[in-house]
C-alpha positions in Angstrom: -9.7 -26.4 -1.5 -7.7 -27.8 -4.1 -5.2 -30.5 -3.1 -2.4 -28.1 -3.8 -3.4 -25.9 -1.8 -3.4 -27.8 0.7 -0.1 -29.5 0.2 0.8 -25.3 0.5 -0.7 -24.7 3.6 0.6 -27.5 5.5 4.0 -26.8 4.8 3.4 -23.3 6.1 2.9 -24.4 8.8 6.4 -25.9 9.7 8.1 -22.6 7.8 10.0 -21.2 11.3 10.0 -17.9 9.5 6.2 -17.8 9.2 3.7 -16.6 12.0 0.3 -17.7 11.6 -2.2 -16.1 14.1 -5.4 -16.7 15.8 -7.8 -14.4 15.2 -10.0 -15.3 18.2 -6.3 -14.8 19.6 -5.2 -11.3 18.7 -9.0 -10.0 19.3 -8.2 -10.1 23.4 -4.5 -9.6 23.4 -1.7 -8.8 21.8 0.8 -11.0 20.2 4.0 -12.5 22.3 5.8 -11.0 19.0 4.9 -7.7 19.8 8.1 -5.4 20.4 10.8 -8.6 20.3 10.8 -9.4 16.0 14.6 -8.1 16.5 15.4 -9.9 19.5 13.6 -13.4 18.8 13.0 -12.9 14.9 15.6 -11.4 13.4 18.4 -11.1 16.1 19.7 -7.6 15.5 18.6 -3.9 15.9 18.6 -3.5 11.8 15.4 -1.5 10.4 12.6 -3.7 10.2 10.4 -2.7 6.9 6.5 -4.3 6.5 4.9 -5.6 2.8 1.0 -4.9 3.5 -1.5 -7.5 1.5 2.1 -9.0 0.3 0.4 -11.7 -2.3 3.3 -13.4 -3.1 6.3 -11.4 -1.4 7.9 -10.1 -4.3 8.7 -6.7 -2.7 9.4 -8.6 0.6 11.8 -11.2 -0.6 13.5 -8.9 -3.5 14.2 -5.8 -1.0 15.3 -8.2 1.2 18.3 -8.8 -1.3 18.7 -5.6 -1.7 18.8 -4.3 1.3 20.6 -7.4 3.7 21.0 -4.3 6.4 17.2 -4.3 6.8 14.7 -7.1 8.4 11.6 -7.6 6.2 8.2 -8.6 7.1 5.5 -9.4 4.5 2.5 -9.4 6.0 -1.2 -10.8 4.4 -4.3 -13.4 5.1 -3.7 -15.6 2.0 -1.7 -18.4 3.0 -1.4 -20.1 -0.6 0.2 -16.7 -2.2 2.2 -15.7 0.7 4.2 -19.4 0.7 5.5 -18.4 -2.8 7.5 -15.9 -0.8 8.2 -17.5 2.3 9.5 -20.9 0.1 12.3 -18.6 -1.7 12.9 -17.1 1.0 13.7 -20.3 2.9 15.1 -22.2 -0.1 17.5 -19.1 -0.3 18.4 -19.4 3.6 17.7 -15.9 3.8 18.0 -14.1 7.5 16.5 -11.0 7.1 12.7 -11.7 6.1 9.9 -13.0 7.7 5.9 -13.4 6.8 3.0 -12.7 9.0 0.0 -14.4 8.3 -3.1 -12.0 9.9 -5.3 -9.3 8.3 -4.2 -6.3 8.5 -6.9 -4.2 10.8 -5.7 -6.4 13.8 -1.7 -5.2 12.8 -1.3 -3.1 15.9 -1.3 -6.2 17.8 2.1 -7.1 16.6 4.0 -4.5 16.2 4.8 -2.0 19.5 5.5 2.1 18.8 8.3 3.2 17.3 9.5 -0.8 15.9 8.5 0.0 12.4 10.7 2.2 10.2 8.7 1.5 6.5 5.7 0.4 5.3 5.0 -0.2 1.7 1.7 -0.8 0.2 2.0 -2.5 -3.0 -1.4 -2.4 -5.5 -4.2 -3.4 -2.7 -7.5 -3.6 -3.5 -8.5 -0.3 -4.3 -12.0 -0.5 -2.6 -14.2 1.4 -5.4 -17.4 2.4 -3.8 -17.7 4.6 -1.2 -19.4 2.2 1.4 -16.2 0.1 1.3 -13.7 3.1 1.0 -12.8 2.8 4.7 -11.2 -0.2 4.0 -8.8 1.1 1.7 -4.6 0.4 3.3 -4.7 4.3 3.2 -7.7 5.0 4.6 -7.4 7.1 7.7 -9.0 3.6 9.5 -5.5 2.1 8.7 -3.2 5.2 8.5 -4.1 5.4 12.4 -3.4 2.0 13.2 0.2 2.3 11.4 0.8 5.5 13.7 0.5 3.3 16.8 4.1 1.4 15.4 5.4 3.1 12.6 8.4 5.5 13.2 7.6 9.3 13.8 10.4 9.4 11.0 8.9 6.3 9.2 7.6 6.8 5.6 4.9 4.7 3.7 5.7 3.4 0.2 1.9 3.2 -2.0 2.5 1.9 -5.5 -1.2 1.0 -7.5 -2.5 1.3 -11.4 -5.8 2.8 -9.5 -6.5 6.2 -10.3 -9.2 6.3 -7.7 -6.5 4.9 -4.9 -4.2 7.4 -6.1 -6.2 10.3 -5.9 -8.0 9.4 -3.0 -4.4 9.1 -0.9 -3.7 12.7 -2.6 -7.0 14.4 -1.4 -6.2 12.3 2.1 -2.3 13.5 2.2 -3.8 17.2 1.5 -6.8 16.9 4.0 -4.1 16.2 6.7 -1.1 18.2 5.5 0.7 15.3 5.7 4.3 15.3 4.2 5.0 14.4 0.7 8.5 12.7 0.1 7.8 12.0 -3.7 4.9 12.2 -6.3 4.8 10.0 -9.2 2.2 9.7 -11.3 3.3 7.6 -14.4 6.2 5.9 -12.6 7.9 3.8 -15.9 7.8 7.3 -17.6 9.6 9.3 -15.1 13.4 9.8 -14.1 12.5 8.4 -10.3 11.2 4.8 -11.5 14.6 3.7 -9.4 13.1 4.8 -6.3 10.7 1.0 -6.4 14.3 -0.1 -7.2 13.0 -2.5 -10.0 11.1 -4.7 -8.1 7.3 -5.9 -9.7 4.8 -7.9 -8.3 2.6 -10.0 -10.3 0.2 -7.3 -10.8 2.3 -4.6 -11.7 3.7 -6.9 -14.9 0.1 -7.4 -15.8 -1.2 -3.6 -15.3 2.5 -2.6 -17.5 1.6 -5.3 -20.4 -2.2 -4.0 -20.8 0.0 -0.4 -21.0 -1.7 1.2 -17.7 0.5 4.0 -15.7 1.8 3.1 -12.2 1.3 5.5 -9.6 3.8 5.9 -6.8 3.9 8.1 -3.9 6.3 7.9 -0.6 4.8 10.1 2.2 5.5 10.7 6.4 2.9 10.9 9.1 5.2 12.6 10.7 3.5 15.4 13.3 -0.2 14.3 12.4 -2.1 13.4 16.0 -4.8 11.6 14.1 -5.6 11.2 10.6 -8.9 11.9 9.3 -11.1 11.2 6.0 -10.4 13.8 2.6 -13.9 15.3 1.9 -16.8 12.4 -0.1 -15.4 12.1 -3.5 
């Protein structure tokens, strides 16, 4: 680990508005956190919204400015990226955002039902062959795990250059008859690009220089019991 990294790490550590988990931790139990980020994170009842594999916390820190009305969380394993974040977060004194630092299949043991109200999902891995597909952040292995907290009103946010992910979430939204809020396939071409509200990660910029289309969907799990797999691809 290079030296900056380190330098990174440690003063992650001492970020208040960091959590950093134990894995062997979260495995038997669930987190203290669980059911009180309003009361001892964030100190109001405002909507709390999650970044899923956050990298760097663009959409975390930037919606938080946005949106001062809503408590953000970005949540991902990579400590180095996510400190960009958390450090302009800190250096701007913001109140309203915090970063979890824990993979994301042990996510339901922070968050309780119903104390999620959005979830975005901004250009994960796309997971290309089919061995690895249930690992995919809209998978029905995760979908089901974001039912357990996310708001039976609560929408998801997916925005990826990957025509695979997009049209695997499709064929899984269809599968399910899940609802579809919005449907964007080339999302820099179309009259809804406000709807990301101008925010880009890292990625994104890259994917828009070498010309690629963004994809963006918004979609509700609303009245699906349990979520299953679209048909092999």
């Amino acid at each position: 680990m290079g030296k900056d990294k380190i330098r990174r790490f440690a003063e992650l550590h001492t970020f208040a508005h960091v959590i950093e988990s134990d894995i062997d931790e979260v495995l038997k139990t669930d987190h203290p956190i669980k059911g009180n980020w309003q009361n001892t994170r964030f100190n109001n009842t405002n909507p709390i919204v999650l970044e899923l594999g956050c990298g760097k916390g663009e959409y975390t820190v930037n919606l938080a400015r946005i949106y001062p009305q809503k408590n953000f969380i970005g949540v991902d394993i990579k400590g180095n990226r996510m400190w960009v974040g958390a450090k302009q977060a800190l250096e701007s004194t913001m109140q309203n955002v915090n970063f979890l630092r824990t993979r994301i299949e042990f996510i339901p043991a922070f968050f309780q039902q119903n104390e999620v109200s959005e979830i975005w999902i901004t250009f994960p891995d796309p997971q290309p062959t089919q061995r690895r597909k249930r690992k995919r952040l809209t998978s029905s292995l995760f979908l089901n795990k974001y039912k357990l907290f996310l708001k039976d009103d609560g929408v998801i946010h997916l925005k990826t250059d990957s025509d695979l992910l997009y049209e695997y979430t499709l064929q899984l939204i269809e599968k399910n008859k899940l609802q579809i809020i919005y449907n964007v396939p080339d999302l820099y071409n179309s009259k809804l690009v406000d709807l990301t509200y101008g925010v880009k990660t890292h990625y994104e910029q890259i994917f828009l220089a070498k010309g690629q289309p963004i994809h963006y969907l918004q979609f509700s799990l609303k009245g699906c019991i349990l979520v299953e797999e679209p048909d092999d691809e």
